[in-house]
C-alpha positions as CSV (number, residue, x, y, z in Angstrom):
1,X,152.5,-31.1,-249.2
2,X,154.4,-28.9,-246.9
3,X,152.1,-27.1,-245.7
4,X,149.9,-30.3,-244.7
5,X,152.8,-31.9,-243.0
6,X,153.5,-28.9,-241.1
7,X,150.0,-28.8,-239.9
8,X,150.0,-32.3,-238.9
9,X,153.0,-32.0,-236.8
10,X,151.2,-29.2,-235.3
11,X,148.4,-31.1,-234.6
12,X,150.6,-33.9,-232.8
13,X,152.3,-31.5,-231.0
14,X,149.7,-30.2,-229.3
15,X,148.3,-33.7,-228.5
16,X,151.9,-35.0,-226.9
17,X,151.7,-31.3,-224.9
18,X,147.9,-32.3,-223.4
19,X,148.4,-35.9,-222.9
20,X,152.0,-34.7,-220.8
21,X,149.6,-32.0,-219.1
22,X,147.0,-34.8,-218.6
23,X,149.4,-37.6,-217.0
24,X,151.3,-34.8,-214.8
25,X,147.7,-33.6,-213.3
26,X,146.8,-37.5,-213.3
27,X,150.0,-38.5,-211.5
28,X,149.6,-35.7,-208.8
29,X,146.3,-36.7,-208.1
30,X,146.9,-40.4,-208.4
31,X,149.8,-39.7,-205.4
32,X,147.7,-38.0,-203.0
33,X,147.8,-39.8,-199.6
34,X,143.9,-40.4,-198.4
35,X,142.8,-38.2,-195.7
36,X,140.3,-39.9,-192.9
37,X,136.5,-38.5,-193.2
38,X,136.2,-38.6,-190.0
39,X,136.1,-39.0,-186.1
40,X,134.9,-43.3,-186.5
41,X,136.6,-46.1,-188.4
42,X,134.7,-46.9,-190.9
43,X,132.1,-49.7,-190.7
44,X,129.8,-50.4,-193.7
45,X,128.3,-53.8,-194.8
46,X,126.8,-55.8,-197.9
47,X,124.4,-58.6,-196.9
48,X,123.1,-61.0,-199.8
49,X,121.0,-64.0,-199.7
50,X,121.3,-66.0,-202.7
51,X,120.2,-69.2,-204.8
52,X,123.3,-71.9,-204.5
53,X,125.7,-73.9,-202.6
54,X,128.4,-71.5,-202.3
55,X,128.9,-67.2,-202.1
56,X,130.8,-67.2,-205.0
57,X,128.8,-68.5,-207.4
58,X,125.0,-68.1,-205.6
59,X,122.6,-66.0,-208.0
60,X,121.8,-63.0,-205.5
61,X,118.1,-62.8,-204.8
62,X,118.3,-59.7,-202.1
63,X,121.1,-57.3,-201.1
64,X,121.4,-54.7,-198.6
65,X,123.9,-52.2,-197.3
66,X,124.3,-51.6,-193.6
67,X,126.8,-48.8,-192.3
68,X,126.9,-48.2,-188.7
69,X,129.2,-45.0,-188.1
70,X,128.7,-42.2,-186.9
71,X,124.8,-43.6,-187.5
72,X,122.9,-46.7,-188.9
73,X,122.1,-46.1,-192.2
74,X,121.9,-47.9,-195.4
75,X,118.9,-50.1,-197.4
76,X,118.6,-52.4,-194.5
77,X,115.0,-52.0,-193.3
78,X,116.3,-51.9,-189.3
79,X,119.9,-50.4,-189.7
80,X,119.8,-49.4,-185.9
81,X,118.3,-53.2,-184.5
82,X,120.8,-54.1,-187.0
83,X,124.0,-52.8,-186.3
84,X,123.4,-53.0,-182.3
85,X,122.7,-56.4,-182.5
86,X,126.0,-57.2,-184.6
87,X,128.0,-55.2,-181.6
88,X,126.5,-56.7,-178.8
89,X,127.9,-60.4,-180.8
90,X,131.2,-58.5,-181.4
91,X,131.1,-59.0,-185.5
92,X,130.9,-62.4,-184.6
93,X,128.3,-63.7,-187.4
94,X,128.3,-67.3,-186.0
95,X,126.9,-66.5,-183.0
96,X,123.5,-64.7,-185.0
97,X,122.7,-68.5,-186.0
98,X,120.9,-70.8,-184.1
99,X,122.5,-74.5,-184.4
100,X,119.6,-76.4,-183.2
101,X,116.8,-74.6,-184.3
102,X,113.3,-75.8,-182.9
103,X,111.3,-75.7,-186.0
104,X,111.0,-78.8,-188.4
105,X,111.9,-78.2,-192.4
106,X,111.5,-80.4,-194.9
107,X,114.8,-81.8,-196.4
108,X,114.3,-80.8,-199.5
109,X,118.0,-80.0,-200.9
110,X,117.2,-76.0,-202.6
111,X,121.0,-74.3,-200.7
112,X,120.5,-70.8,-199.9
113,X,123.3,-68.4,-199.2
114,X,123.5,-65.9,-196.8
115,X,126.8,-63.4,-197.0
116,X,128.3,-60.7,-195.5
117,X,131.8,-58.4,-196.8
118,X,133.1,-55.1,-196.0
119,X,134.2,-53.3,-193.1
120,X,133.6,-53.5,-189.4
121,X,135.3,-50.9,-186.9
122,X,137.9,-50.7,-190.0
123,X,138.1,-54.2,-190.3
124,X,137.5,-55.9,-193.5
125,X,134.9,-59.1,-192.7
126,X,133.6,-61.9,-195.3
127,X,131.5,-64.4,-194.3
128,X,129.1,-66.8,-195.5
129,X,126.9,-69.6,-194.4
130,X,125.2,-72.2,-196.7
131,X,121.3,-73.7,-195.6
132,X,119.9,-76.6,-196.7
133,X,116.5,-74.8,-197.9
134,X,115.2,-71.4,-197.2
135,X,113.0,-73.1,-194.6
136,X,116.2,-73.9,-192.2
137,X,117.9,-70.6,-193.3
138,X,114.3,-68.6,-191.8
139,X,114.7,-71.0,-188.5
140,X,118.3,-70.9,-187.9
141,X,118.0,-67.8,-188.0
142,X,115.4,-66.8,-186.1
143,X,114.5,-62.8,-185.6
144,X,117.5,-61.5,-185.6
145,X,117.3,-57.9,-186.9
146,X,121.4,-58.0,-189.0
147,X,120.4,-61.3,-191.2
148,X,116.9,-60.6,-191.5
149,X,116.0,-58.3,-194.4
């Protein structure tokens, strides 16, 4: 019975000694201050159209990611139309949407969501707009290269 408790102790001993080795390694690393990666504040996108009446709860139909520095990149099928376009608005979504577009819909009520969150020039960005149908979402939004995707 000795024997077994001595090996057990043992056994826990060495366990307290690697979970102290684990958190001291864990703690060092965990109080690391983040180093930049590089020359350009960061500026990477998520666009999502979805089914609904609101971003939060709209079932996501398509999503793509659009990072602009130090090059367009991403799954966005024009990164480079994409990203000049949203700096010749200055991140301004609102002004990528036509108000009065010229084409009729239908008034059919079937929302769509369009979205937008991350970073721009290391500023974080959310935004959203709501459509009546995907038929006013296509015109107000004309062929814009950022929204269309």
């Amino acid at each position: 019975m000795r024997h077994l408790l001595k090996t057990v102790s043992a056994a826990a001993a060495v366990a307290a000694g690697v979970l102290t080795v684990s958190a001291v390694s864990t703690g060092a690393a965990g109080a690391a201050t983040a180093e930049p990666r590089g020359l350009y504040a960061p500026s990477d996108l998520v666009l999502t159209v979805g089914q609904g009446e609101d971003a939060a709860t709209a079932t996501v139909q398509r999503a793509v990611t659009l990072s602009c520095a130090p090059k367009a990149t991403g799954t966005h099928p024009a990164p480079r139309a994409a990203c000049a376009e949203f700096s010749a608005v200055e991140a301004q979504f609102e002004k990528l949407v036509d108000a009065a577009p010229k084409v009729a819909c239908t008034k059919e009520w079937n929302p769509v969501v369009v979205s937008a969150a991350g970073v721009w020039q290391g500023k974080h960005v959310a935004w959203s707009i709501t459509f009546g149908n995907p038929c006013s979402m296509k015109a107000a939004l004309g062929t814009g290269a950022l929204l269309n995707f």
